[in-house]
C-alpha positions in Angstrom: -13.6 16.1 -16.3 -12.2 12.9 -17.6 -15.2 12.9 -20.5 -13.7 16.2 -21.4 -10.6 14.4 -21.5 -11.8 11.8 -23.8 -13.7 14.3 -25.9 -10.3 16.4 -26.7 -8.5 13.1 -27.4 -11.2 11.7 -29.9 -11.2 15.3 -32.2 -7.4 15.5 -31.9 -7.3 12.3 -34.0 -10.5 12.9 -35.4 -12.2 10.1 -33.8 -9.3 7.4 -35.1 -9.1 6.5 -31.7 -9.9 2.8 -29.4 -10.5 1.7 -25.8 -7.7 -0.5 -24.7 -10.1 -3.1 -23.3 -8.8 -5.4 -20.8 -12.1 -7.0 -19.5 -11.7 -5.8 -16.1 -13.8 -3.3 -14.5 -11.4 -0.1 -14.9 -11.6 -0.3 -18.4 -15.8 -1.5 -18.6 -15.8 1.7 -16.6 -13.7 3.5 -19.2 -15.6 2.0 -22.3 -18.6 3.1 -20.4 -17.9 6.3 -20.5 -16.3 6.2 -23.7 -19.4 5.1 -25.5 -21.6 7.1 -23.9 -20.5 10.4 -25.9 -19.0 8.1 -28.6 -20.6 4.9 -29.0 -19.1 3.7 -32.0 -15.5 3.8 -31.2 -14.1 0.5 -31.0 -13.0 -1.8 -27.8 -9.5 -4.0 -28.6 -8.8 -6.9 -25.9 -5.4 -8.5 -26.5 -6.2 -12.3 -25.7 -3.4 -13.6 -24.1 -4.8 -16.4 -22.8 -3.5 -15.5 -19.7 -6.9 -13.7 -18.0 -9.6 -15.5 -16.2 -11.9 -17.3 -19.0 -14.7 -15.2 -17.3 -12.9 -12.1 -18.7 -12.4 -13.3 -22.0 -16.4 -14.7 -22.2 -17.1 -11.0 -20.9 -15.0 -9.1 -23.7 -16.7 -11.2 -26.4 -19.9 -10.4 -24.6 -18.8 -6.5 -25.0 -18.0 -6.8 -29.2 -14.5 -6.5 -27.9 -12.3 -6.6 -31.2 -9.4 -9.7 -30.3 -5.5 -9.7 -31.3 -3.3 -11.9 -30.4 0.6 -12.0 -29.2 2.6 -14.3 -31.4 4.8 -16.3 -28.0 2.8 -18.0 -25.7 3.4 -17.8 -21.9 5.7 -20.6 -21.6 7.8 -19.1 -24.6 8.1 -15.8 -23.2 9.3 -16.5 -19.4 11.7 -19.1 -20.9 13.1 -16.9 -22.8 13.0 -13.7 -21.1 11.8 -14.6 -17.2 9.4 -14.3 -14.5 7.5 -11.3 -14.0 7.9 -11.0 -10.1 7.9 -8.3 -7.6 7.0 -5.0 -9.7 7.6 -4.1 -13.3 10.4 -1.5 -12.5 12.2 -4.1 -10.9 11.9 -6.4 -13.1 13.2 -4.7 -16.0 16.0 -3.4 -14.0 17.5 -6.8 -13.2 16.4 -8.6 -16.8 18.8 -5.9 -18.5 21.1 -5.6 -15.3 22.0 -9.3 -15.1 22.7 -9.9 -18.8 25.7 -7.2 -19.3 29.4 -7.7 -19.5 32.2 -5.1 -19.5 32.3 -6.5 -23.2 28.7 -5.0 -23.9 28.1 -1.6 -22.7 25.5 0.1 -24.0 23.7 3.7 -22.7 20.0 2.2 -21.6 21.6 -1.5 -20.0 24.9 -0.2 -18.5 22.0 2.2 -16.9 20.1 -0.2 -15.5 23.7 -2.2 -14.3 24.6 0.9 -12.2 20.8 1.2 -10.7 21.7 -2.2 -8.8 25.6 -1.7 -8.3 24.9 1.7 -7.0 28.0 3.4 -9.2 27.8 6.8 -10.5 27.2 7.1 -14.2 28.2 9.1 -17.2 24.7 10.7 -17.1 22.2 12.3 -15.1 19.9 9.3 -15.5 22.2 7.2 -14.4 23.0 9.7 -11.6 19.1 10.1 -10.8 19.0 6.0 -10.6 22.4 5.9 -8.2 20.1 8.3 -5.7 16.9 6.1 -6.1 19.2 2.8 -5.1 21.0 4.2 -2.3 17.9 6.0 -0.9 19.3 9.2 -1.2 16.0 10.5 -3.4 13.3 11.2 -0.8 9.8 11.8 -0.7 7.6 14.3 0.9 7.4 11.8 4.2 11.1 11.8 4.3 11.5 8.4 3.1 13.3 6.8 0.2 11.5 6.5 -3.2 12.8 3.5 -4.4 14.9 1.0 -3.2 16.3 -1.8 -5.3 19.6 -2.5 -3.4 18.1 -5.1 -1.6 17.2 -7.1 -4.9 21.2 -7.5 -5.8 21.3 -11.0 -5.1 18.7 -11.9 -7.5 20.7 -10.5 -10.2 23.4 -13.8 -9.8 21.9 -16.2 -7.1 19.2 -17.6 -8.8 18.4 -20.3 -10.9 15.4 -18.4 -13.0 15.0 -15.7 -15.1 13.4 -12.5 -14.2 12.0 -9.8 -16.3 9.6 -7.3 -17.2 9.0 -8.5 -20.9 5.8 -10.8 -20.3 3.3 -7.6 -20.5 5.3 -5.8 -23.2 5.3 -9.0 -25.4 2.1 -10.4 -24.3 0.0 -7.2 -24.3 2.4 -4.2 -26.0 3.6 -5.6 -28.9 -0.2 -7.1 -30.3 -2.0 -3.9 -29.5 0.8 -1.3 -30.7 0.6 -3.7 -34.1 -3.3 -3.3 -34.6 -2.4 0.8 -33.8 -0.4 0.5 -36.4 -2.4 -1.1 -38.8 -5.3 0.7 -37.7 -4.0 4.2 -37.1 -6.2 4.7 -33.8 -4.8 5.9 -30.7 -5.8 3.9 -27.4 -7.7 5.4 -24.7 -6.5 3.3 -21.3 -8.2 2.8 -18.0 -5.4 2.9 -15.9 -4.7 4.8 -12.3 -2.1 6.7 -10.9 -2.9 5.1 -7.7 -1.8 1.8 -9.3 2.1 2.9 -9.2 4.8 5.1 -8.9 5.7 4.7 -12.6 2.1 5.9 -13.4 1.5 8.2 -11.4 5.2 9.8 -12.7 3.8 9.5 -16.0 0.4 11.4 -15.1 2.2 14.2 -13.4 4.3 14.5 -16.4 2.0 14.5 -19.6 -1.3 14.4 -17.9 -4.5 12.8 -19.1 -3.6 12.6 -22.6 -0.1 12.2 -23.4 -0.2 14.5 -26.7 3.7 15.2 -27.0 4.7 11.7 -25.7 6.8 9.3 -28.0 3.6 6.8 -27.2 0.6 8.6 -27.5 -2.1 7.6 -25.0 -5.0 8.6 -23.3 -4.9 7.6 -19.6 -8.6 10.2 -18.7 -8.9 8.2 -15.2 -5.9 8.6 -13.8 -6.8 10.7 -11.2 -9.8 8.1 -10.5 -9.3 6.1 -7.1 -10.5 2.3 -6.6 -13.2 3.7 -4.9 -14.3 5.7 -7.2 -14.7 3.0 -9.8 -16.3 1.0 -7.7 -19.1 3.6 -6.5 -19.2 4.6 -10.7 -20.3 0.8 -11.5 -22.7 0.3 -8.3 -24.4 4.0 -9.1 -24.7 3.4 -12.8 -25.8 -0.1 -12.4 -23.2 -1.5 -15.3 -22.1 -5.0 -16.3 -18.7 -6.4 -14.9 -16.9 -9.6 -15.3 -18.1 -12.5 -13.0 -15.6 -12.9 -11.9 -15.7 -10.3 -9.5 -18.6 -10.9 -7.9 -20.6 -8.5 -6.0 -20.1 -4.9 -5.1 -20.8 -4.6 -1.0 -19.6 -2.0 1.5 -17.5 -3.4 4.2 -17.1 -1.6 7.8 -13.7 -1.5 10.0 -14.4 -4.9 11.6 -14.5 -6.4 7.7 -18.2 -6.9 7.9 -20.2 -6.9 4.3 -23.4 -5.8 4.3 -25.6 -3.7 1.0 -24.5 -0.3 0.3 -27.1 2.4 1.6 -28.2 4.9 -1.2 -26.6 8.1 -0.4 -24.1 7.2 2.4 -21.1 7.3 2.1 -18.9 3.7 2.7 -16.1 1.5 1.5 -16.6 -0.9 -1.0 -15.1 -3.9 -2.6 -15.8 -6.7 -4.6 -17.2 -10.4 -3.2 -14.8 -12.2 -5.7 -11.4 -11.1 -7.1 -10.2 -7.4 -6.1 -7.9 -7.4 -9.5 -8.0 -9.3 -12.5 -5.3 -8.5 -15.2 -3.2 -12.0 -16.4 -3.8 -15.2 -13.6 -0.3 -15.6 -13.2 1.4 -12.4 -12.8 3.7 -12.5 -10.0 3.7 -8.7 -9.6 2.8 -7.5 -6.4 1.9 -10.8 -5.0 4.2 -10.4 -2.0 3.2 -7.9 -1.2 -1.1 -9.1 -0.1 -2.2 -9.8 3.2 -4.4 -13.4 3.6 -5.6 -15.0 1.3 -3.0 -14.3 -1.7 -4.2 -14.5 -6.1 -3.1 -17.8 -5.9 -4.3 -18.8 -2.8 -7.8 -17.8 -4.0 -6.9 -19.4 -7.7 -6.2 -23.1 -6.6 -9.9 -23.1 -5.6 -12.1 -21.2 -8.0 -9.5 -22.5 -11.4 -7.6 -25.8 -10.4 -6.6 -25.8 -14.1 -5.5 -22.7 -14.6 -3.4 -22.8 -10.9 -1.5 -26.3 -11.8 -0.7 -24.7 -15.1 0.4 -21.8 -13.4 2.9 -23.2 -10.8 4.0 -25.8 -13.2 4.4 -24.0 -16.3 7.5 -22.5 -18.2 10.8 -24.3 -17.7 9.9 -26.1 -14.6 10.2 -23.7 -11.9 7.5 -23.6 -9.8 6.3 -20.1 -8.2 6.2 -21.6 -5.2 9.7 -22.3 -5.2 10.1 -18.8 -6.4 7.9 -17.5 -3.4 9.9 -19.4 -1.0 13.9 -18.1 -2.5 12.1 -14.3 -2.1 10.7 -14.7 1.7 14.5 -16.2 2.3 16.1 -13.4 0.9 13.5 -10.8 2.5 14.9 -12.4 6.2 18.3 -13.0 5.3 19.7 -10.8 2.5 20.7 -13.8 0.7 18.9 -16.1 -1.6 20.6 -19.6 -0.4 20.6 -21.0 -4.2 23.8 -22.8 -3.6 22.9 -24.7 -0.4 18.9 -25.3 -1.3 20.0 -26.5 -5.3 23.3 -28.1 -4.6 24.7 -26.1 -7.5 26.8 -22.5 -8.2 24.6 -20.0 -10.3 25.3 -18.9 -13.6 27.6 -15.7 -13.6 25.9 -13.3 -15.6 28.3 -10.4 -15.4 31.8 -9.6 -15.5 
């Protein structure tokens, strides 16, 4: 199925089409598969210099074609913020936390209302007043999103937060080589992943034909597992970085996979790659955290990482978000001696 996926999205643009190549093992999987039918079709890897240096050794190992964002890492979280806790939220307090009643506009004074909980002039707005105030519900009964708890992060702290780091550090190159290039990207992502793509996925399916941004996403309905068992049956190439492929039982014990049986499976290094210090998700792990695991296999990349931008660590971050998590409040005032910054009226 998903090769019949890729094969109606290459003759739909006449083979001016690319793998979105990240270096990790969804997409090796993906460009796998891609150049198996279609061998000549091109991988792109947007070298942020933000992955592991094993992924970037392992795209120019692949003939991955490189672009480049034009801010570096430290430019874009001082000027935009910290990609913490999930993309959605993110994005909703970057735009929330900027707006005054002197600047209203349709999209921002949206995102305002997801986190004040008021009713707005639209059905989206509407739609993001139920999602805040748990009123949406899933098939279990429970709420589908929930940012109400994240108000105070919106006033009571003294860093920026936002969902701009991927968009600028990974969007914006690759949509200019589409541009330049007219090919349409084939991406290895999951609806397993997220809510945002598995919402996508149930809306345009594999390949997003009619969509604004045209993509191919042909293993979305892929699991973890499923990738995993893909690259140990076909015996392909991943990043070092993720060491070995082992089946682990119930107890957590690691031993060779058996041909034919069926077992769990996971990888000896790093589970995910994507960019070292993306903060999404990361409270979210049990044990040993990213960068836990970082400060021993890349020292450099970890001091960088907690020292970086404008002087914030993450681990200060970390700390202000496990407060707020038991108390409700973030404590800036007390812990920094100083009043933030009002942001809006």
């Amino acid at each position: 199925m998903t090769q019949n996926r890729i094969r109606e999205w290459y003759n739909h643009f006449d083979g001016d089409v690319c793998v979105s190549f990240s270096g990790g093992k969804d997409s090796t999987v993906l460009a796998h598969l891609v150049h198996d039918i279609y061998p000549d079709v091109p991988l792109v890897f947007s070298n942020t210099g933000l992955e592991y240096p094993e992924i970037q050794s392992f795209a120019r190992k692949m003939g991955a074609e490189f672009v480049r964002p034009k801010m570096r890492f430290d430019e874009v979280i001082s000027k935009y913020g910290y990609p913490i806790i999930s993309k959605e939220i993110s994005g909703t307090i970057y735009y929330a936390r900027r707006i005054t009643d002197r600047k209203w506009g349709d999209y921002p004074s949206g995102r305002r209302n997801q986190l004040l909980g008021k009713v707005g002039c639209d059905r989206t707005i509407d739609r993001s007043r139920s999602d805040l105030n748990g009123e949406r519900k899933g098939e279990d009964g429970n709420s589908i999103f929930n940012k109400e708890k994240y108000m105070p992060l919106c006033t009571g702290t003294q860093f920026m937060i936002s969902d701009q780091c991927c968009h600028q550090m990974k969007k914006v190159p690759l949509k200019k080589y589409q541009k330049d290039t007219k090919r349409y990207p084939l991406i290895g992502t999951m609806a397993e992943e997220s809510k945002l793509r598995e919402n996508a996925w149930l809306k345009h399916g594999c390949n997003a034909f009619e969509s604004k941004k045209k993509t191919s996403q042909p293993m979305s309905f892929w699991t973890e597992q499923d990738v995993l068992k893909y690259i140990k049956e076909n015996e392909i190439e991943i990043a070092s970085v993720y060491g070995d492929i082992v089946a682990v039982d119930n107890m957590g014990f690691q031993y060779e996979p058996l041909p034919g049986v069926e077992c769990k499976l996971k990888c000896t290094g790093c589970q995910r790659t994507g960019c070292i210090f993306c903060g999404f998700g990361a409270h979210l792990e049990k044990g040993e955290t990213r960068f836990q695991r970082l400060a021993k296999t890349h020292p450099k990349q970890y001091e960088y990482c907690m020292m970086g931008g404008n002087g914030l660590t993450i681990q200060s971050m970390t700390r202000l978000l496990q407060n707020m998590t038991e108390t409700g409040k973030t404590g800036t005032r007390k812990k920094y001696g100083c009043r933030p910054r009002r942001v809006w009226a």
